[in-house]
PDBQT receptor file of N, H, CA, C and O in Angstrom, charges set to zero:
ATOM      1  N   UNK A   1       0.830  -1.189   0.000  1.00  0.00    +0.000 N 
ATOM      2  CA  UNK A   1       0.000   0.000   0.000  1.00  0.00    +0.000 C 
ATOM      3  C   UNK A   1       0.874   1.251   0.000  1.00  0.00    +0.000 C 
ATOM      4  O   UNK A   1       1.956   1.209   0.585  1.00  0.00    +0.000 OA
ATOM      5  N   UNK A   2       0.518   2.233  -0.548  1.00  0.00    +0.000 N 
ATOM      6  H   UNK A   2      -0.361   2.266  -1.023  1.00  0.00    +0.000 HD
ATOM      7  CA  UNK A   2       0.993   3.341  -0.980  1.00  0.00    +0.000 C 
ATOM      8  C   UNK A   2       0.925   4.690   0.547  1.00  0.00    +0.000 C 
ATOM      9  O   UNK A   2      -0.231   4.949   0.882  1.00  0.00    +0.000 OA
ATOM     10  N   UNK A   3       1.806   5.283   1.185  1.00  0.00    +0.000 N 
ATOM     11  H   UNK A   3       2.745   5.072   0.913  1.00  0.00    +0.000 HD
ATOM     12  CA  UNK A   3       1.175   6.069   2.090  1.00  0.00    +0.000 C 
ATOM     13  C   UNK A   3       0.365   7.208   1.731  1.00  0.00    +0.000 C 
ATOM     14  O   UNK A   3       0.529   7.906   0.731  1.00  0.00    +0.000 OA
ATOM     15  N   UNK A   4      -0.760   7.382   2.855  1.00  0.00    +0.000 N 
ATOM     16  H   UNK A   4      -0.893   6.814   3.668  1.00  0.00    +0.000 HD
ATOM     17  CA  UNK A   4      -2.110   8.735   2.290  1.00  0.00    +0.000 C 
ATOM     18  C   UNK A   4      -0.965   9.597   1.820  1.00  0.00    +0.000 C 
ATOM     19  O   UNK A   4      -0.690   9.835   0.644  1.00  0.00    +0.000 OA
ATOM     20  N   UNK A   5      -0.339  10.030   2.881  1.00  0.00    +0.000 N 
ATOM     21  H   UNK A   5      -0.562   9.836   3.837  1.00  0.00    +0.000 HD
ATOM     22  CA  UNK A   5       0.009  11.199   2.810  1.00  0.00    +0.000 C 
ATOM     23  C   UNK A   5       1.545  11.406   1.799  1.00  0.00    +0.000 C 
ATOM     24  O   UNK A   5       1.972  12.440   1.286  1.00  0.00    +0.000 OA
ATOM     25  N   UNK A   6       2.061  10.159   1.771  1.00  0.00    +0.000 N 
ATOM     26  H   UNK A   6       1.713   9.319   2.187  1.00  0.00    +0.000 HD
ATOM     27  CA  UNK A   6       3.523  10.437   0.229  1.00  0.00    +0.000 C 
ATOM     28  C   UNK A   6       2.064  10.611  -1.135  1.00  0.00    +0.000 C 
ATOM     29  O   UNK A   6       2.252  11.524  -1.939  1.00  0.00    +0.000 OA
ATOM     30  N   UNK A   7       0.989   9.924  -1.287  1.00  0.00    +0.000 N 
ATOM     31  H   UNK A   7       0.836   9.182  -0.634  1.00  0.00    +0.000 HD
ATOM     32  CA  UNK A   7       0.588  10.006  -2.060  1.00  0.00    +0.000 C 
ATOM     33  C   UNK A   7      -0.383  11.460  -2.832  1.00  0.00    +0.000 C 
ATOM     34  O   UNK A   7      -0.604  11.683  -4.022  1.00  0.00    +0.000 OA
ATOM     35  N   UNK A   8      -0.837  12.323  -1.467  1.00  0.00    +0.000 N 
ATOM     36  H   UNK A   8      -0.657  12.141  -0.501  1.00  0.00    +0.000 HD
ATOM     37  CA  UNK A   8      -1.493  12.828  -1.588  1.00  0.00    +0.000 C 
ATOM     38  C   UNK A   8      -0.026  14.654  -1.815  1.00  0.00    +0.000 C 
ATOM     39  O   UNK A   8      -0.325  15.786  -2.194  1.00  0.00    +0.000 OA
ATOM     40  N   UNK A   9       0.903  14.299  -1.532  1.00  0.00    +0.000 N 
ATOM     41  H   UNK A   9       1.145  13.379  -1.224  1.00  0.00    +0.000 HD
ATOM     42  CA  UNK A   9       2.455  14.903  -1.512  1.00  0.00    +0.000 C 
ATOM     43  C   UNK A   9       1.836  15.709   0.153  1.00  0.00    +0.000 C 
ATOM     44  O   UNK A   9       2.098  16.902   0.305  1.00  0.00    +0.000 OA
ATOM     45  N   UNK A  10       1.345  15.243   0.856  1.00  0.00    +0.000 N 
ATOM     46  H   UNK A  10       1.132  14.274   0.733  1.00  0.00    +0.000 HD
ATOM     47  CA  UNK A  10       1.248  16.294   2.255  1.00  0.00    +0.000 C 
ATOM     48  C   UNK A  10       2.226  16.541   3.064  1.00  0.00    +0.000 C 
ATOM     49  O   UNK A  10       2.454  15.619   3.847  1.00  0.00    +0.000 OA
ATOM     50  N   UNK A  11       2.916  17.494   3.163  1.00  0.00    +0.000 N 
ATOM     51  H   UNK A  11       2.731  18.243   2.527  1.00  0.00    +0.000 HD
ATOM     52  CA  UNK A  11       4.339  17.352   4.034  1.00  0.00    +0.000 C 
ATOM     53  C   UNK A  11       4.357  17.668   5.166  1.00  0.00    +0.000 C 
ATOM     54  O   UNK A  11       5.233  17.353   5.971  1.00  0.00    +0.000 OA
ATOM     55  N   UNK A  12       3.127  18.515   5.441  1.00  0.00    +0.000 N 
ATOM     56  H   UNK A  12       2.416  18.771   4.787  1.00  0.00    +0.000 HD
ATOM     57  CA  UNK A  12       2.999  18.885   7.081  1.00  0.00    +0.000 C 
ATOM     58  C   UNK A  12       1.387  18.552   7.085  1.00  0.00    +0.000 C 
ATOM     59  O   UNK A  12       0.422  18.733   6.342  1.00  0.00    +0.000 OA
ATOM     60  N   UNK A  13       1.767  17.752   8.808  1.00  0.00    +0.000 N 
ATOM     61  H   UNK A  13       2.551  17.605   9.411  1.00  0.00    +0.000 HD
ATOM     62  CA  UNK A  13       0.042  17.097   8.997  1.00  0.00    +0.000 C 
ATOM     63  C   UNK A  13      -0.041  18.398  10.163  1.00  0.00    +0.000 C 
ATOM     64  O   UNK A  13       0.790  18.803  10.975  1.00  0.00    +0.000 OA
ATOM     65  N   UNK A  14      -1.525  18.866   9.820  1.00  0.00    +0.000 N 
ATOM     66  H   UNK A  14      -2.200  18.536   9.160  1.00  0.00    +0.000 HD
ATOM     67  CA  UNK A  14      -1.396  19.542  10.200  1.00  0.00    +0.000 C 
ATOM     68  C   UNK A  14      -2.729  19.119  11.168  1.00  0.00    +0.000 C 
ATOM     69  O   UNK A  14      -3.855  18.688  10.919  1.00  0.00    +0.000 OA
ATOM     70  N   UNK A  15      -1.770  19.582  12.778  1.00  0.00    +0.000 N 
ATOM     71  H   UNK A  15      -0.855  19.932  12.980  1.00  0.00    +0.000 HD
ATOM     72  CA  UNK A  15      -3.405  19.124  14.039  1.00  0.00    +0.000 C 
ATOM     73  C   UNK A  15      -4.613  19.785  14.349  1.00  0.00    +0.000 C 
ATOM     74  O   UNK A  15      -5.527  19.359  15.055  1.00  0.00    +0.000 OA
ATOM     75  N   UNK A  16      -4.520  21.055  13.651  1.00  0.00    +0.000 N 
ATOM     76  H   UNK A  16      -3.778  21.401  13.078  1.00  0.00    +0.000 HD
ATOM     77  CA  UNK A  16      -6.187  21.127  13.608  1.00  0.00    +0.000 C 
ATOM     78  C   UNK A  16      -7.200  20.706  12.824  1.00  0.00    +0.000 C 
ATOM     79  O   UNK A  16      -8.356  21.124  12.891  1.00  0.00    +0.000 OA
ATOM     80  N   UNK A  17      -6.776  19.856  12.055  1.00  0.00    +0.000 N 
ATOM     81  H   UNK A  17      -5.837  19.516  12.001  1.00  0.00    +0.000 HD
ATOM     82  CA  UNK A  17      -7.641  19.300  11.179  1.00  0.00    +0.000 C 
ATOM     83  C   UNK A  17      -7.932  18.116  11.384  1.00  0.00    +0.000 C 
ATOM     84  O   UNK A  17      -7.374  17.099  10.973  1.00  0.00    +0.000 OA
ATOM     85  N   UNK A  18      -9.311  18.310  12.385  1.00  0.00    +0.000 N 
ATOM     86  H   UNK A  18      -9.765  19.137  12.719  1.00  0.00    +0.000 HD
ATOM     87  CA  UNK A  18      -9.595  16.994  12.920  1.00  0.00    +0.000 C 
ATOM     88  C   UNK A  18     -10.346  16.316  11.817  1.00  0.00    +0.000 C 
ATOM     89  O   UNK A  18     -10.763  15.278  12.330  1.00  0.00    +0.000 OA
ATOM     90  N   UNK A  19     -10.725  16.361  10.601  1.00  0.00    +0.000 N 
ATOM     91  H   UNK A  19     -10.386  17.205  10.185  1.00  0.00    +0.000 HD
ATOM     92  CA  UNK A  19     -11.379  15.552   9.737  1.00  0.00    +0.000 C 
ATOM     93  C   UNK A  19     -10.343  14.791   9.314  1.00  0.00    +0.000 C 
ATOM     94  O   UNK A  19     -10.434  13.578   9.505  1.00  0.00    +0.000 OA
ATOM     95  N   UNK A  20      -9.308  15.255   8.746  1.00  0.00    +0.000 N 
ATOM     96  H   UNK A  20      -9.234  16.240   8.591  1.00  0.00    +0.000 HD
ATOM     97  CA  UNK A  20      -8.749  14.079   8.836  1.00  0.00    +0.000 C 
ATOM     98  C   UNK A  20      -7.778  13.169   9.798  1.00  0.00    +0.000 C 
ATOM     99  O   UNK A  20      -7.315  12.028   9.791  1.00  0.00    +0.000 OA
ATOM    100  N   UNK A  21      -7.747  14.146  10.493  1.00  0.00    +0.000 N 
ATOM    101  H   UNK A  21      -8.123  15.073  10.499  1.00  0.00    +0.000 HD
ATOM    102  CA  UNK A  21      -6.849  12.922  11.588  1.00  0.00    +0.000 C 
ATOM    103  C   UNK A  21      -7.904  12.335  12.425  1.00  0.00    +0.000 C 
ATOM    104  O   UNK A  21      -7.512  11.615  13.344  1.00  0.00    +0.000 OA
ATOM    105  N   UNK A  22      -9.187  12.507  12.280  1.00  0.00    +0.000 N 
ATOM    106  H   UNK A  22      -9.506  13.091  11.534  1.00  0.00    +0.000 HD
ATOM    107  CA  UNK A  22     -10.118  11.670  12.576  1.00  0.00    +0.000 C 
ATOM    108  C   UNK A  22     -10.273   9.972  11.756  1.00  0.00    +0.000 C 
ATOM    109  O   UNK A  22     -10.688   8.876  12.131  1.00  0.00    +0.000 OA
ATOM    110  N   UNK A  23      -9.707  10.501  10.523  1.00  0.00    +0.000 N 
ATOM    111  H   UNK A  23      -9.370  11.392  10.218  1.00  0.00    +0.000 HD
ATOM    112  CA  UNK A  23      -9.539   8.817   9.620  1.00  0.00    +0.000 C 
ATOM    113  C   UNK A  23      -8.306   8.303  10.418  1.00  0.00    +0.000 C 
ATOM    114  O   UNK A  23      -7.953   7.260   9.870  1.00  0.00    +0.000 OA
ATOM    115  N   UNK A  24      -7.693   8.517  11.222  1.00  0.00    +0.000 N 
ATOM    116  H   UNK A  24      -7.980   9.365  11.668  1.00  0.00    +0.000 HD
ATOM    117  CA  UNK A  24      -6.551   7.400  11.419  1.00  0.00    +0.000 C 
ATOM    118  C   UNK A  24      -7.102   7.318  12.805  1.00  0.00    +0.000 C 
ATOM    119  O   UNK A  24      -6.097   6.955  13.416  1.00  0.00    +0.000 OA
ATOM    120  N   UNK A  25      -7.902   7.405  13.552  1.00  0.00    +0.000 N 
ATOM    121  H   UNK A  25      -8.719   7.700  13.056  1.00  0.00    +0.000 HD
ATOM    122  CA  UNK A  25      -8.125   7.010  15.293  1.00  0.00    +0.000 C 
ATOM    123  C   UNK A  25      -8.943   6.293  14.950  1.00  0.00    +0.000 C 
ATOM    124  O   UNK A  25      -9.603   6.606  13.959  1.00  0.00    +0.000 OA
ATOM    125  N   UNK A  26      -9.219   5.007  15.672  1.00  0.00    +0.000 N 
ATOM    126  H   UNK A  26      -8.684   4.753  16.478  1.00  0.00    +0.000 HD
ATOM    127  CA  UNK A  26     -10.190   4.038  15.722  1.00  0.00    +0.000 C 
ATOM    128  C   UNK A  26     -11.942   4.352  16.430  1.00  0.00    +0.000 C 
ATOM    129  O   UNK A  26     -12.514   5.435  16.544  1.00  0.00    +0.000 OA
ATOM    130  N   UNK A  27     -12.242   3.509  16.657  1.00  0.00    +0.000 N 
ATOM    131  H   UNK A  27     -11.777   2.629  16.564  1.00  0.00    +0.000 HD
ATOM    132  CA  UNK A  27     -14.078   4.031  17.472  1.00  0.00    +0.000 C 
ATOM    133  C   UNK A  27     -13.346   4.272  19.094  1.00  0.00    +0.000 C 
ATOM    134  O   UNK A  27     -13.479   5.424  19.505  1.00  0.00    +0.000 OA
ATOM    135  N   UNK A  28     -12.879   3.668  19.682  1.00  0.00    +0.000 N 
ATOM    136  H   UNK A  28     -12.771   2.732  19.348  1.00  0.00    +0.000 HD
ATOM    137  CA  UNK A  28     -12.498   4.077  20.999  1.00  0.00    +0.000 C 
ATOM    138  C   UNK A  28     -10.790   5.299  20.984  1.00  0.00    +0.000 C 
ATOM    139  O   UNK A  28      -9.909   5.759  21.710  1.00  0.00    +0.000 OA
ATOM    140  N   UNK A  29     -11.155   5.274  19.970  1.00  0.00    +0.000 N 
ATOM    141  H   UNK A  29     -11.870   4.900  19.380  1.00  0.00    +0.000 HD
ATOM    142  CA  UNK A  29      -9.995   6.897  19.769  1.00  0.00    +0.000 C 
ATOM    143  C   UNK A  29      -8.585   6.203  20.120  1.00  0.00    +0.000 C 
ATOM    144  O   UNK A  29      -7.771   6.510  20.991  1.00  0.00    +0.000 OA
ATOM    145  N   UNK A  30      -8.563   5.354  19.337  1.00  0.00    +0.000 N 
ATOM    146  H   UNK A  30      -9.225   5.105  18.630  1.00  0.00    +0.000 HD
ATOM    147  CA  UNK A  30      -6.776   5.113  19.424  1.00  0.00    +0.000 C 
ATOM    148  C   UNK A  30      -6.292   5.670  18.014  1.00  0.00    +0.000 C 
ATOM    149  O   UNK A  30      -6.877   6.053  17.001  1.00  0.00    +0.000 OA
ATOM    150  N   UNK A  31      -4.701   5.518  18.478  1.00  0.00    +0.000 N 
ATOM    151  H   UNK A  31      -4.226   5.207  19.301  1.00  0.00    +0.000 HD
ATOM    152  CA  UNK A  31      -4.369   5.300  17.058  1.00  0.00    +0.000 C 
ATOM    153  C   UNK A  31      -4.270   4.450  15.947  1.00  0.00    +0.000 C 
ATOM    154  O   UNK A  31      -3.655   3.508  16.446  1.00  0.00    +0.000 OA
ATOM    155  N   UNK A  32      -4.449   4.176  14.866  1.00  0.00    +0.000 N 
ATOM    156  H   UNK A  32      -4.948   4.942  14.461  1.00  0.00    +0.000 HD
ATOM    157  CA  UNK A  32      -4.517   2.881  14.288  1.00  0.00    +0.000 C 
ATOM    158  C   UNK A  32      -2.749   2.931  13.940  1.00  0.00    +0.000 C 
ATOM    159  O   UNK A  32      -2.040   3.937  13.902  1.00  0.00    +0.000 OA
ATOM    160  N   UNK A  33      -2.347   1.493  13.711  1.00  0.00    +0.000 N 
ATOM    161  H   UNK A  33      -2.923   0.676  13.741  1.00  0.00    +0.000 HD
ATOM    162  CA  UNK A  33      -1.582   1.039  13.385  1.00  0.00    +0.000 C 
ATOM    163  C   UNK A  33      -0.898   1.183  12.200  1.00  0.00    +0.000 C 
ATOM    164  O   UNK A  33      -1.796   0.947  11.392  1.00  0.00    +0.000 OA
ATOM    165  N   UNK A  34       0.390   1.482  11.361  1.00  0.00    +0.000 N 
ATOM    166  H   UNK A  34       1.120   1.673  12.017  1.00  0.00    +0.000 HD
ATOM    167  CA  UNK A  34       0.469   1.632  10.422  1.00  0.00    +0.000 C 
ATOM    168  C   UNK A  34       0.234   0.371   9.232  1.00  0.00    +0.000 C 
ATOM    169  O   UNK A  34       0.138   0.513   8.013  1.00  0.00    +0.000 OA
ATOM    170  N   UNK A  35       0.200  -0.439   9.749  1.00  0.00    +0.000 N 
ATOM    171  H   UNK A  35       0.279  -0.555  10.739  1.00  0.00    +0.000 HD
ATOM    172  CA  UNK A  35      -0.606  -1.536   9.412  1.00  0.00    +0.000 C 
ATOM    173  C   UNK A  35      -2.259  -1.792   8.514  1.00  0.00    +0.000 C 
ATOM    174  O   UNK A  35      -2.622  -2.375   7.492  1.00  0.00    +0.000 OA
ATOM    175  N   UNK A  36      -2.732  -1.194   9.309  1.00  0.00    +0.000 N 
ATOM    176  H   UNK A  36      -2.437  -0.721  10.140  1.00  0.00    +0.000 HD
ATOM    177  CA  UNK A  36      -4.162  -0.945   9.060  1.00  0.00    +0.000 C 
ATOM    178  C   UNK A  36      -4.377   0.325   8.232  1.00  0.00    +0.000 C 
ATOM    179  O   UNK A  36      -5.304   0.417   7.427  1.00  0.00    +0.000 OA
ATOM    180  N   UNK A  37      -3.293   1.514   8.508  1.00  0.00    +0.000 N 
ATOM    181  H   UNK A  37      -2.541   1.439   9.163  1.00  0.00    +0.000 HD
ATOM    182  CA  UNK A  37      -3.749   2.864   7.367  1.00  0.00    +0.000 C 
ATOM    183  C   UNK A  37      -2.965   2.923   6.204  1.00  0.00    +0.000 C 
ATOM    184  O   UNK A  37      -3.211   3.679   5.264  1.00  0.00    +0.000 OA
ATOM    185  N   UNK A  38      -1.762   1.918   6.268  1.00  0.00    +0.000 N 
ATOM    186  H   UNK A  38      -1.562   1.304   7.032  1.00  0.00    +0.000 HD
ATOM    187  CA  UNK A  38      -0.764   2.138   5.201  1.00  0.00    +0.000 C 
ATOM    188  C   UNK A  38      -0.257   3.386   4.887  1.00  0.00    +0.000 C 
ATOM    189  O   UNK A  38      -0.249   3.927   3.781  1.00  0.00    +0.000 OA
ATOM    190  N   UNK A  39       0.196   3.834   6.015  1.00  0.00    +0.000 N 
ATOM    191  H   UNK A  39       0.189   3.394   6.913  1.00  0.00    +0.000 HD
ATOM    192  CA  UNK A  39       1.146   4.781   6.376  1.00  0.00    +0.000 C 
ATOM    193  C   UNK A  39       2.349   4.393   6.325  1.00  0.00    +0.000 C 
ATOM    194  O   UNK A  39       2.537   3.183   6.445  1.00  0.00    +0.000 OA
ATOM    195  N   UNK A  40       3.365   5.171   6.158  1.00  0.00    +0.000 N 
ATOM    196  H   UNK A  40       3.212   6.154   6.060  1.00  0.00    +0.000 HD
ATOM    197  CA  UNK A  40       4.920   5.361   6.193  1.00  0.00    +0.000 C 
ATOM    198  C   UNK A  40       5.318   5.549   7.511  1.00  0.00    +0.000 C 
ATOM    199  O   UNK A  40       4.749   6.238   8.357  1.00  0.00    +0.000 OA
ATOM    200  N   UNK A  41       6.648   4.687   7.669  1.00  0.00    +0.000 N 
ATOM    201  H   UNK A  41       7.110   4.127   6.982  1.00  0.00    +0.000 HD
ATOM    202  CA  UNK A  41       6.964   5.354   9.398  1.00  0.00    +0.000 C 
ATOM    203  C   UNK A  41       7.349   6.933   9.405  1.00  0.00    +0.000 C 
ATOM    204  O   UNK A  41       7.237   7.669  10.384  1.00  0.00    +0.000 OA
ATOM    205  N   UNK A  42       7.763   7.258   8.290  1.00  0.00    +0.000 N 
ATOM    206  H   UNK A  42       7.854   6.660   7.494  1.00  0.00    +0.000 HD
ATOM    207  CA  UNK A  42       8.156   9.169   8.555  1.00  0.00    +0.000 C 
ATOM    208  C   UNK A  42       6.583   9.212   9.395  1.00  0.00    +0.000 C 
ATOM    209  O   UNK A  42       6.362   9.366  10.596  1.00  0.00    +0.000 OA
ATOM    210  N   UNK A  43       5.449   8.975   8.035  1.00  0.00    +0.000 N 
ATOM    211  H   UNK A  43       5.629   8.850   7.059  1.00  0.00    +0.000 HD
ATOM    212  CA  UNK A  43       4.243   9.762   8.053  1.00  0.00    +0.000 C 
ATOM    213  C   UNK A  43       3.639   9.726   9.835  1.00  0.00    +0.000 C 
ATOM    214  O   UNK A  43       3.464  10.579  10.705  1.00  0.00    +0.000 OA
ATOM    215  N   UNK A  44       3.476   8.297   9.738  1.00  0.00    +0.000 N 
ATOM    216  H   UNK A  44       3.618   7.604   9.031  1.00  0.00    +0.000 HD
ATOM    217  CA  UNK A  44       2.944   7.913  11.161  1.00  0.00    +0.000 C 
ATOM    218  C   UNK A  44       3.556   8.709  12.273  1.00  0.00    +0.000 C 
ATOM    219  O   UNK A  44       2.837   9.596  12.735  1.00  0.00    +0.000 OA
ATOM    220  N   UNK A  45       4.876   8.542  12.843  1.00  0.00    +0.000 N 
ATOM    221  H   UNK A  45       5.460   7.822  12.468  1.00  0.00    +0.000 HD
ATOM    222  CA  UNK A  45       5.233   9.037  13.491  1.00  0.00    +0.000 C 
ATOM    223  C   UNK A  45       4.880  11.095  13.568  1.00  0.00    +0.000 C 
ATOM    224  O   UNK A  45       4.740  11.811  14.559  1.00  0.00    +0.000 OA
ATOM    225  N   UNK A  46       4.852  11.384  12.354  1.00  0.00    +0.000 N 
ATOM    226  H   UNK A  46       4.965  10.803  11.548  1.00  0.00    +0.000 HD
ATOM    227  CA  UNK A  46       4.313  12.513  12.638  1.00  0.00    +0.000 C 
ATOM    228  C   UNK A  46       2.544  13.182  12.599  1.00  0.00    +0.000 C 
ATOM    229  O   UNK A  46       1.896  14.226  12.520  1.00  0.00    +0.000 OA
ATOM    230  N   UNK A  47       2.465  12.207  12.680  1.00  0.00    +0.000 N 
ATOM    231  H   UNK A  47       2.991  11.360  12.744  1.00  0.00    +0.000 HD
ATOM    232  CA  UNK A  47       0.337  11.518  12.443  1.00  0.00    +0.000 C 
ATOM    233  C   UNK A  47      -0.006  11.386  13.563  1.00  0.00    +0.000 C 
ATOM    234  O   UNK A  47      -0.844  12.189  13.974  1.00  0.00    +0.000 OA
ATOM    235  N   UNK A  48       0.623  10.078  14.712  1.00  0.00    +0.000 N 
ATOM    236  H   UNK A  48       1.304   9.426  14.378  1.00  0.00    +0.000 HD
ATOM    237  CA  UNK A  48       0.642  10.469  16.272  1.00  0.00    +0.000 C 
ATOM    238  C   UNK A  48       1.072  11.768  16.900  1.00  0.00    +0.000 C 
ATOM    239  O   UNK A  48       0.517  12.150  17.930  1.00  0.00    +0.000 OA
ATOM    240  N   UNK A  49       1.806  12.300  16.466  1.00  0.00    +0.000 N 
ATOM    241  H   UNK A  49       2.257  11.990  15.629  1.00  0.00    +0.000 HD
ATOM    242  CA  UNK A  49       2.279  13.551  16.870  1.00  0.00    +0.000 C 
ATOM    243  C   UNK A  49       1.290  14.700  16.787  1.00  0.00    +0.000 C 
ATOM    244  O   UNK A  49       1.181  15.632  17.584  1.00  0.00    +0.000 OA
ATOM    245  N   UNK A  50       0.749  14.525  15.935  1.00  0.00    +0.000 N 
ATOM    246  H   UNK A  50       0.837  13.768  15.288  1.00  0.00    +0.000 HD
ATOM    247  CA  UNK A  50      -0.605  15.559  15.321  1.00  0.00    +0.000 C 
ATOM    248  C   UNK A  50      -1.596  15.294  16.063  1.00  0.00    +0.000 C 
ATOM    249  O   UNK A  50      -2.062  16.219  16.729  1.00  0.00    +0.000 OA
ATOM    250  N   UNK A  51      -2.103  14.156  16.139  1.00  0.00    +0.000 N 
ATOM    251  H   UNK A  51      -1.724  13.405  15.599  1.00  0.00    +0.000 HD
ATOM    252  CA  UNK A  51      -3.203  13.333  16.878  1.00  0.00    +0.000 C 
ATOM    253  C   UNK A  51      -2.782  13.921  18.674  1.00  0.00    +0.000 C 
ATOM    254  O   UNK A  51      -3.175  14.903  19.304  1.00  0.00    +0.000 OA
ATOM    255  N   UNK A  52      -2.119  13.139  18.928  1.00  0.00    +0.000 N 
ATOM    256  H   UNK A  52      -1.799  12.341  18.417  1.00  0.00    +0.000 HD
ATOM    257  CA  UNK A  52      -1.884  13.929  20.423  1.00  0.00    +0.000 C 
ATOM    258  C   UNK A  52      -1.631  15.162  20.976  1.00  0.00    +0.000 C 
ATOM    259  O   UNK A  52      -1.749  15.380  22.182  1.00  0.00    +0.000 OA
ATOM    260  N   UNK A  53      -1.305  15.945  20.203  1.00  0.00    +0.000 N 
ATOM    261  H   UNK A  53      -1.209  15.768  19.223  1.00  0.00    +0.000 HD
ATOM    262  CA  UNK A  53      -1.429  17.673  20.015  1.00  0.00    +0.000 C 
ATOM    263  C   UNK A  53      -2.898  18.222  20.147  1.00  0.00    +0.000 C 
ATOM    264  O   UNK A  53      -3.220  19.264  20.718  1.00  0.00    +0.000 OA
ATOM    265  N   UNK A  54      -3.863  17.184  19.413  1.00  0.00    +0.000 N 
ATOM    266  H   UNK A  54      -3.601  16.337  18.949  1.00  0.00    +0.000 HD
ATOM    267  CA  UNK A  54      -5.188  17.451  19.398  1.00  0.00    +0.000 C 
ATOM    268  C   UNK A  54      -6.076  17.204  19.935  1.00  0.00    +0.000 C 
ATOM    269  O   UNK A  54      -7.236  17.613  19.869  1.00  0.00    +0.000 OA
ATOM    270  N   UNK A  55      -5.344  16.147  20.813  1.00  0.00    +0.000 N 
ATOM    271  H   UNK A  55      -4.402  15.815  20.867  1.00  0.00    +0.000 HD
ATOM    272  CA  UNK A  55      -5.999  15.820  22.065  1.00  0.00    +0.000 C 
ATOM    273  C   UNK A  55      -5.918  16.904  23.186  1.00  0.00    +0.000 C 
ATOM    274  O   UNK A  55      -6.775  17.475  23.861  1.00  0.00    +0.000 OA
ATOM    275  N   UNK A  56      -4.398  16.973  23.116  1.00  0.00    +0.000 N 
ATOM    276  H   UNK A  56      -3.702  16.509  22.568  1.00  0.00    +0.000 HD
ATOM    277  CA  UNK A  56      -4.292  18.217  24.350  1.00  0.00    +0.000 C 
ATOM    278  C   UNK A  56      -5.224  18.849  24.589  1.00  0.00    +0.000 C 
ATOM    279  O   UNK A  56      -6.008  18.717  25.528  1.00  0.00    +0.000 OA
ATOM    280  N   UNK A  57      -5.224  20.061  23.240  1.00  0.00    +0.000 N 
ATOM    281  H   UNK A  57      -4.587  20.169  22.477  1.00  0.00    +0.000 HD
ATOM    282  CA  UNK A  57      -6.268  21.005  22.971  1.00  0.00    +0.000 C 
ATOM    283  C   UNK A  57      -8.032  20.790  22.828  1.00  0.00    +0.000 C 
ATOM    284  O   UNK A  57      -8.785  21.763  22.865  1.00  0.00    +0.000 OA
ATOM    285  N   UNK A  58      -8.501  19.456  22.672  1.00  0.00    +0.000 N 
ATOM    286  H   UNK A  58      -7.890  18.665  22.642  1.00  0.00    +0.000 HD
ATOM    287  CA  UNK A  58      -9.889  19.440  22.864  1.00  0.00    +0.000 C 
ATOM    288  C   UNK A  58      -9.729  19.382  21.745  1.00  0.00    +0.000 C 
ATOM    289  O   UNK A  58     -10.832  19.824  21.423  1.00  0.00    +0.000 OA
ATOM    290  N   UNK A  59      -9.078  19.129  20.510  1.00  0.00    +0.000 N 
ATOM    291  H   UNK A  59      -8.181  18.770  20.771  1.00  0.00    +0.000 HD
ATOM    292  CA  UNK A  59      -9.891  18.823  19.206  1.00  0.00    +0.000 C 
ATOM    293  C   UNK A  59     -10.199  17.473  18.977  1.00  0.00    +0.000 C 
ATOM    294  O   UNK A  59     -11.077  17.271  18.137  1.00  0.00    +0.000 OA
ATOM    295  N   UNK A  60      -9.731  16.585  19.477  1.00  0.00    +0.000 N 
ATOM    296  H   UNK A  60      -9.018  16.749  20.159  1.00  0.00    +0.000 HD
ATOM    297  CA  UNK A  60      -9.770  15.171  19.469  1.00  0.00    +0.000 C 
ATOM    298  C   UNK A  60      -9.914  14.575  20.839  1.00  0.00    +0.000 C 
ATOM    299  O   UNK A  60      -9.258  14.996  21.792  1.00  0.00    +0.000 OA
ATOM    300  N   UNK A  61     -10.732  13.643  20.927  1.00  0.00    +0.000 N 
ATOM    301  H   UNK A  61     -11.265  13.301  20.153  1.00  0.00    +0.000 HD
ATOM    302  CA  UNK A  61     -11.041  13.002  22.003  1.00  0.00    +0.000 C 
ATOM    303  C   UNK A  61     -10.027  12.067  22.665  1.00  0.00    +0.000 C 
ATOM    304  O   UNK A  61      -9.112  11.601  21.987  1.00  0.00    +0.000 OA
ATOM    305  N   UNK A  62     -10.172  11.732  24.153  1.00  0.00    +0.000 N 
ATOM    306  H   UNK A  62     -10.915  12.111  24.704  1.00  0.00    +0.000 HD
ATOM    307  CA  UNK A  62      -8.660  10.629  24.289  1.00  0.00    +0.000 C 
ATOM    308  C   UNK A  62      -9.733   9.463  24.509  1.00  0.00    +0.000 C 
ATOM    309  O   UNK A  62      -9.245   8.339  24.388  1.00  0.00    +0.000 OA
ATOM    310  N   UNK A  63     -10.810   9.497  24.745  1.00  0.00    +0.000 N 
ATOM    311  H   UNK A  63     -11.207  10.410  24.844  1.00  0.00    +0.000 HD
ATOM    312  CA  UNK A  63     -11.841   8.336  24.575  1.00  0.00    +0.000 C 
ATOM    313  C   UNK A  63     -13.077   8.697  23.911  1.00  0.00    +0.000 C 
ATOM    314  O   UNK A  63     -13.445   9.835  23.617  1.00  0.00    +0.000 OA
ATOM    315  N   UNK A  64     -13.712   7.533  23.698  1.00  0.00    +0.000 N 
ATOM    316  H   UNK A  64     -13.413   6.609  23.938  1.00  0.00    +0.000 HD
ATOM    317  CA  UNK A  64     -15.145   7.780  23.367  1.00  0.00    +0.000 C 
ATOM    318  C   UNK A  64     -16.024   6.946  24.310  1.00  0.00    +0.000 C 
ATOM    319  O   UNK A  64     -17.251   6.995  24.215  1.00  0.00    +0.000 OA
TER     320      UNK A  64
């Protein structure tokens, strides 16, 4: 599988955009695996990074 984001050329994920970093958290708000999104380790690693930034702030939930 190809990564979203080499494919889509996105170079900065950016954490207020919870629509899409809403596609990579699961129903109980984890992160999914790069496994399951076919992500890149660059990407991922900076995908969690985004994701938990957005938690801090209330844009993303740490449960459901």
């Amino acid at each position: 599988m190809d990564c979203y984001f080499c494919r889509h050329n996105i170079r900065v994920i950016d954490w207020r955009n919870a629509e899409l970093l809403g596609r990579f958290i699961s129903v109980q708000a984890k992160i999914k695996p790069p496994r399951r999104t076919g992500t890149c380790a660059k990407h991922q690693r900076k995908l969690a990074r985004a994701i938990k930034r957005a938690r801090i702030v209330g844009i993303l939930p740490f449960t459901r």
